[in-house]
C-alpha positions as CSV (number, residue, x, y, z in Angstrom):
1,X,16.3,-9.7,28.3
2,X,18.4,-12.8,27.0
3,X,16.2,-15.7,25.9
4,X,16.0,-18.9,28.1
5,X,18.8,-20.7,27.9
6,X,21.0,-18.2,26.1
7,X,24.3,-17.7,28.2
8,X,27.5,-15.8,28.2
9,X,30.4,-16.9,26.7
10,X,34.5,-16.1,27.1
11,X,36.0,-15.7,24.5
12,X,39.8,-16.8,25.5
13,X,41.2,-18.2,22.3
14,X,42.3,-15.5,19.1
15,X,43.2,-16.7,15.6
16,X,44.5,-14.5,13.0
17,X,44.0,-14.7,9.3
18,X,45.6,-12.9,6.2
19,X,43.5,-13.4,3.0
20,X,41.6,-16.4,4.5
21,X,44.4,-18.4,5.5
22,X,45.5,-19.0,8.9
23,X,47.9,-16.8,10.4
24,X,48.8,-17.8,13.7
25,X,47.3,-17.5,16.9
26,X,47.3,-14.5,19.1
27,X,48.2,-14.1,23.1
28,X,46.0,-10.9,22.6
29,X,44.7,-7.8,20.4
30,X,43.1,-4.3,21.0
31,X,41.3,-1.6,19.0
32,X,40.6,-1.5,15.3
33,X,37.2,0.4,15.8
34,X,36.2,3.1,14.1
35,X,35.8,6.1,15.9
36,X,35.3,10.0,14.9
37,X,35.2,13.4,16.9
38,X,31.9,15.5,17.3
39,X,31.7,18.9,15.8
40,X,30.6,22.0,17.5
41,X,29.1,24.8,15.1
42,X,28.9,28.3,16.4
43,X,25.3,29.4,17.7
44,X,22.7,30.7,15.2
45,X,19.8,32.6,15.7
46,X,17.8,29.3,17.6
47,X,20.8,30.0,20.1
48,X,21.1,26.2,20.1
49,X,24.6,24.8,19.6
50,X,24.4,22.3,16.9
51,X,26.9,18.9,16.5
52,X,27.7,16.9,13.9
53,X,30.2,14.1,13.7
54,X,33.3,14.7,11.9
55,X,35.5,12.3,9.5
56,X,36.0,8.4,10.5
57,X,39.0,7.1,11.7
58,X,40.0,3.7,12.8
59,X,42.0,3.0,16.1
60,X,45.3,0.9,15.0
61,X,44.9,-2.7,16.2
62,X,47.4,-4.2,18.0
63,X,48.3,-7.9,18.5
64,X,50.2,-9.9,20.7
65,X,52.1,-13.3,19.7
66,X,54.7,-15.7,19.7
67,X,56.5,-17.2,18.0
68,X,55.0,-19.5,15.3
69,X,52.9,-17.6,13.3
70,X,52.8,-17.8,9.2
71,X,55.4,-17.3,6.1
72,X,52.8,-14.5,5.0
73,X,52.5,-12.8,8.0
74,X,56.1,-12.7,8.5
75,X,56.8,-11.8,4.9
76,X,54.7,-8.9,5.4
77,X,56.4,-7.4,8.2
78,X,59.5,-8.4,7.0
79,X,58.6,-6.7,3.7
80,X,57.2,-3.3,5.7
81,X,60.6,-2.8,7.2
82,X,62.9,-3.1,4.2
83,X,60.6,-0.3,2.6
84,X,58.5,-2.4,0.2
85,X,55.1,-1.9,1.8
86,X,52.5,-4.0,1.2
87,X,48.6,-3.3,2.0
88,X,47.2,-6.4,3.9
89,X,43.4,-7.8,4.2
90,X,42.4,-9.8,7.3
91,X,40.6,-10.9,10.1
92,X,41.2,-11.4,14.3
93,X,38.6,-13.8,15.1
94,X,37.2,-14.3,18.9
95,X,36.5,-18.2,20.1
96,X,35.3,-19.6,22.6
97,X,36.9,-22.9,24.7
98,X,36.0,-25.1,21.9
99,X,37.0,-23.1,19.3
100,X,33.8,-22.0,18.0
101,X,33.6,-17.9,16.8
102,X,32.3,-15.2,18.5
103,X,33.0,-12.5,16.4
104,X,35.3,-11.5,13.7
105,X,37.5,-7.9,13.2
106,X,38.0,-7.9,9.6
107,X,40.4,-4.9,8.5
108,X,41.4,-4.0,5.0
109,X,44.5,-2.1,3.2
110,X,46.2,-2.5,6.6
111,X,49.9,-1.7,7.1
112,X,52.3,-2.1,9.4
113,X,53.2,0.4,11.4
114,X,55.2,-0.6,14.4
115,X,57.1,-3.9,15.4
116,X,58.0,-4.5,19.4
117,X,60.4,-6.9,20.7
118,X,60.8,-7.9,24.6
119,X,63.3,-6.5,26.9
120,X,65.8,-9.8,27.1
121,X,67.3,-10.9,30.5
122,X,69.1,-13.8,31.1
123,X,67.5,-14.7,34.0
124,X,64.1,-14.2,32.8
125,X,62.1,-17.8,32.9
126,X,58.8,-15.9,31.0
127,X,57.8,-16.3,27.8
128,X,58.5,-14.2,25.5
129,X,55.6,-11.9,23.0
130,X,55.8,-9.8,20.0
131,X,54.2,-7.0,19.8
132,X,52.7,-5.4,16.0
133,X,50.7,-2.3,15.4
134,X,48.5,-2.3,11.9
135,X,47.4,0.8,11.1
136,X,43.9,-0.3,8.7
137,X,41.9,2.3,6.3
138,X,38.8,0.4,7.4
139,X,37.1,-2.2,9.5
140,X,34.1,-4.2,10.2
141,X,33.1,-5.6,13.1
142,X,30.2,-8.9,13.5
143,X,29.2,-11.1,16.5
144,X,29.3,-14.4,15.2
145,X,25.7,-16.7,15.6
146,X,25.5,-19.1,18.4
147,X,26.9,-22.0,17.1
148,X,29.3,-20.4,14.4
149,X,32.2,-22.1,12.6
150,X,34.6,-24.3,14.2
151,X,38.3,-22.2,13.8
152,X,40.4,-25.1,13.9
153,X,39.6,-27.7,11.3
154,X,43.3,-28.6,10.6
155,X,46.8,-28.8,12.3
156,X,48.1,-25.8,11.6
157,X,45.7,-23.9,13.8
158,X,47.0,-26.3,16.8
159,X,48.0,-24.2,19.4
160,X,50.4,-26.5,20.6
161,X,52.3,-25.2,17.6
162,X,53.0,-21.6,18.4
163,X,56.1,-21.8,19.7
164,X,57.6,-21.3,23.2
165,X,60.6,-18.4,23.4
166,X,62.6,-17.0,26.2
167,X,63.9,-13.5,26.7
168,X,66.8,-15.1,28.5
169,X,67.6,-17.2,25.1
170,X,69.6,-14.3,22.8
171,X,72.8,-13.6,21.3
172,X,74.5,-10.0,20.5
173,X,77.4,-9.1,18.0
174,X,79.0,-5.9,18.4
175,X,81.9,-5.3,16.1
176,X,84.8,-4.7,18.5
177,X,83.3,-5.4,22.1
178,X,83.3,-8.5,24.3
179,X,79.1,-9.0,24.0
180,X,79.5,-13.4,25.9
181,X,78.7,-11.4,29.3
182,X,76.2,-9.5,28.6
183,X,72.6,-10.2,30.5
184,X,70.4,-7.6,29.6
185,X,69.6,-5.7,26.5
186,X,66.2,-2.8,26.7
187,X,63.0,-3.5,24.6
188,X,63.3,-2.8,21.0
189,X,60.6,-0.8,18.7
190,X,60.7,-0.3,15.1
191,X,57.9,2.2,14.2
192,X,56.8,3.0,10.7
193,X,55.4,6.7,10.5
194,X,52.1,7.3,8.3
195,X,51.1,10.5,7.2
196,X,47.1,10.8,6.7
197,X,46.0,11.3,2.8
198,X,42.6,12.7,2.8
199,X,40.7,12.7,-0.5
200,X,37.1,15.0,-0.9
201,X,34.7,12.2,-2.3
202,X,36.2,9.4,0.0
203,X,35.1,9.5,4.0
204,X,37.8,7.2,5.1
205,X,41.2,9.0,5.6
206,X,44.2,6.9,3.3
207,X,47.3,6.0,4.8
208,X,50.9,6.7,3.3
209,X,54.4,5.8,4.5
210,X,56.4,8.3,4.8
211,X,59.7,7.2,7.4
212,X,61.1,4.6,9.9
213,X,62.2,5.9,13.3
214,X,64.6,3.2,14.8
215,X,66.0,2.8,18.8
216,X,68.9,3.1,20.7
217,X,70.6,0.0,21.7
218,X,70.6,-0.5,25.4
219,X,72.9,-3.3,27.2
220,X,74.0,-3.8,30.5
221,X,76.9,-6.4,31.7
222,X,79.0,-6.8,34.5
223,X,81.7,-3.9,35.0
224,X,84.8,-7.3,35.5
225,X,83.7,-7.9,31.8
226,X,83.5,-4.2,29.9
227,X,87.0,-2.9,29.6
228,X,85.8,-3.0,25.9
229,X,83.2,-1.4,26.3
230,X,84.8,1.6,28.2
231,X,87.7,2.0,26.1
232,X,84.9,2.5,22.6
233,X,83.7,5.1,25.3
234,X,86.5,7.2,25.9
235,X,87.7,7.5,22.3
236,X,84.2,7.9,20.6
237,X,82.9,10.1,23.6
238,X,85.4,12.2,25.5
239,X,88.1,12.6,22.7
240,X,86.1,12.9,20.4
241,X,87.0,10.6,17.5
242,X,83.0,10.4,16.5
243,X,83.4,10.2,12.5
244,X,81.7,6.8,10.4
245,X,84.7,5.3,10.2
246,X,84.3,4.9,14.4
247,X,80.9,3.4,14.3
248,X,80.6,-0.1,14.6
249,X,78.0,-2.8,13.1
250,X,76.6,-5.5,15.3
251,X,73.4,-8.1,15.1
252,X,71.4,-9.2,17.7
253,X,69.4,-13.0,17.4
254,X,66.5,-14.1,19.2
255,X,66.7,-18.0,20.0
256,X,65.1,-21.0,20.3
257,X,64.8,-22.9,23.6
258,X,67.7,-25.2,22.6
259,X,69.4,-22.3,21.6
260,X,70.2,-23.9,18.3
261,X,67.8,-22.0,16.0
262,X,67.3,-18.7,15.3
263,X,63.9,-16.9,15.4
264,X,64.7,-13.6,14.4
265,X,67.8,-11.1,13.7
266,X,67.8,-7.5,13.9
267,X,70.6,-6.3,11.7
268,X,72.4,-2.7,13.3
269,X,74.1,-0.3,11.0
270,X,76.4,2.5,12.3
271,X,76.0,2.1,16.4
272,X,77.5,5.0,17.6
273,X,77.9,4.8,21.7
274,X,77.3,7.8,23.5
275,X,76.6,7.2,27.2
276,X,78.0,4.8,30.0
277,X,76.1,4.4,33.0
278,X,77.4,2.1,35.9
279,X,75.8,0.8,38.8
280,X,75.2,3.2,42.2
281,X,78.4,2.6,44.5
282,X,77.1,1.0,47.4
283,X,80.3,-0.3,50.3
284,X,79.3,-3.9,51.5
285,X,77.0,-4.8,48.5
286,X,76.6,-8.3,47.6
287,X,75.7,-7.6,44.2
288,X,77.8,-7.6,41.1
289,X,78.7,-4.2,39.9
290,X,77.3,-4.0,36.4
291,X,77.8,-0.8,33.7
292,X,74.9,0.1,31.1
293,X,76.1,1.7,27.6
294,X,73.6,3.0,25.3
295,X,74.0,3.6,21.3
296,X,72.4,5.2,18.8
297,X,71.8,3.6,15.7
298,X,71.2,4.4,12.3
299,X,69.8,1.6,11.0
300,X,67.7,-1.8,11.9
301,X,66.6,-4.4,9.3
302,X,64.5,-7.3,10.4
303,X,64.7,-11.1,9.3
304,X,62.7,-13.7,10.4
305,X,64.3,-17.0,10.8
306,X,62.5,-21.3,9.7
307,X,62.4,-21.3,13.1
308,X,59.8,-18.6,13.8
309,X,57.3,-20.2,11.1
310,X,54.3,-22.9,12.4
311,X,54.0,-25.9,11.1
């Protein structure tokens, strides 16, 4: 039974930290826990059937932000993607409305191992969130005391500076094509495979890199604006003319709300298009006819932009 007095608590407001500096605050997060699998054993002469528990593993934790988090934390992801991997301590700590702790996930040798950007559409009036998966080798999880810590004792844990970003404000380069009409471009994830490395005297499972798998690009613009677009088609497609020297190279940035600053680029090397999908033909629709191409690519690096750093 709860003592007199003690009462729940919601626990609406999530800070990260990296080495025990703020990070950034979070929108949300998930997992992290350790977890293992229960073994069955074959029945013996009790005819009981025995169980044991197996090795530990930890669920990948996954968090949820916007822009404005630190020069660190974007380092480090920045860093994951370009193939120089880094092995990360830290902590997701729960608050409460005043900013008092909860409870704290600390995680250790973590590494990145996916990065998720929005679907963009320029209509869209949401904000927009990143999504990162960390794949740790351990964690530890604690309810914080009533009355713990305050987690903002300076201005850089303000959450009035985590940024505000629009999936409507973006900009696309495709060597080649008219890109100024384009409204919509599909989600983007950049996803770092790790390979388990077990050792016999150790009980927690090591992770290794081993390769990146990177997206199609995905856009969709009115059909009045994609002769471009169509004619890249036809050549690389139906006759054929498919060889590097016909891929193209484009970037796509991620802006600000004033649309003068840039928050992030994604870099594409070799896009190769390789289907063309245009709107069902409806007679008597109202709605602008719009075409969808898709590419492969071979390719993505990630840079973060001043823009996309608090403070």
């Amino acid at each position: 039974m709860p003592q007199l007095g003690q009462r729940g608590y919601v626990a609406g407001n999530f800070a990260l930290e990296m080495d025990g500096w703020p990070a950034g605050w979070l929108q949300s997060f998930e997992g992290g826990m350790p977890n293992t699998e229960v073994v069955m054993e074959k029945i013996g002469p009790d005819h009981l059937l025995h169980k044991h528990i197996s090795t530990i593993k930890y669920d990948d934790l996954t968090l949820t932000f916007g822009a404005g988090m630190s020069r660190h934390f974007w380092d480090w992801i920045q860093r994951s993607f370009d193939r120089n991997y880094k092995r990360e301590d830290g902590a997701v700590i729960a608050a409460n409305y005043n900013f008092k702790e909860t409870s704290r996930l600390t995680f250790h040798q973590a590494l990145v191992n996916e990065l998720s950007f929005p679907a963009l559409d320029a209509s869209s009036r949401d904000n927009a969130k990143v999504t990162c998966k960390l794949t740790p080798e351990w964690t530890d999880f604690k309810v914080t005391p009533e009355g713990g810590a305050s987690i903002k004792p300076d201005a850089e844990r303000d959450q009035t500076r985590q940024h505000r970003w629009s999936p409507a404000n973006f900009r696309l380069v495709v060597d080649g094509v008219d890109c100024s009409r384009i409204f919509k471009i599909d989600a983007i994830t950049l996803k770092q495979k790790l390979t388990d490395y077990a050792v016999g005297e150790v009980r927690d499972v090591q992770k290794e890199p081993t390769q990146i798998e990177y997206p199609n690009l995905v856009v969709t613009l009115p059909e009045s604006h994609s002769k471009a677009w169509w004619d890249w088609y036809k050549d690389f497609v139906q006759s054929g003319n498919a060889d590097e020297s016909k891929e193209r190279g484009g970037h796509l940035e991620y802006l600000n709300p004033t649309l003068d600053k840039v928050l992030f680029t994604l870099t594409f090397t070799r896009l190769g298009i390789f289907k063309a999908t245009p709107d069902k033909a409806e007679a008597g629709s109202e709605q602008i006819r719009r075409c969808k191409f898709e590419m492969y690519c071979e390719k993505i690096d990630f840079k973060y932009g001043n823009a996309a750093v608090f403070g």
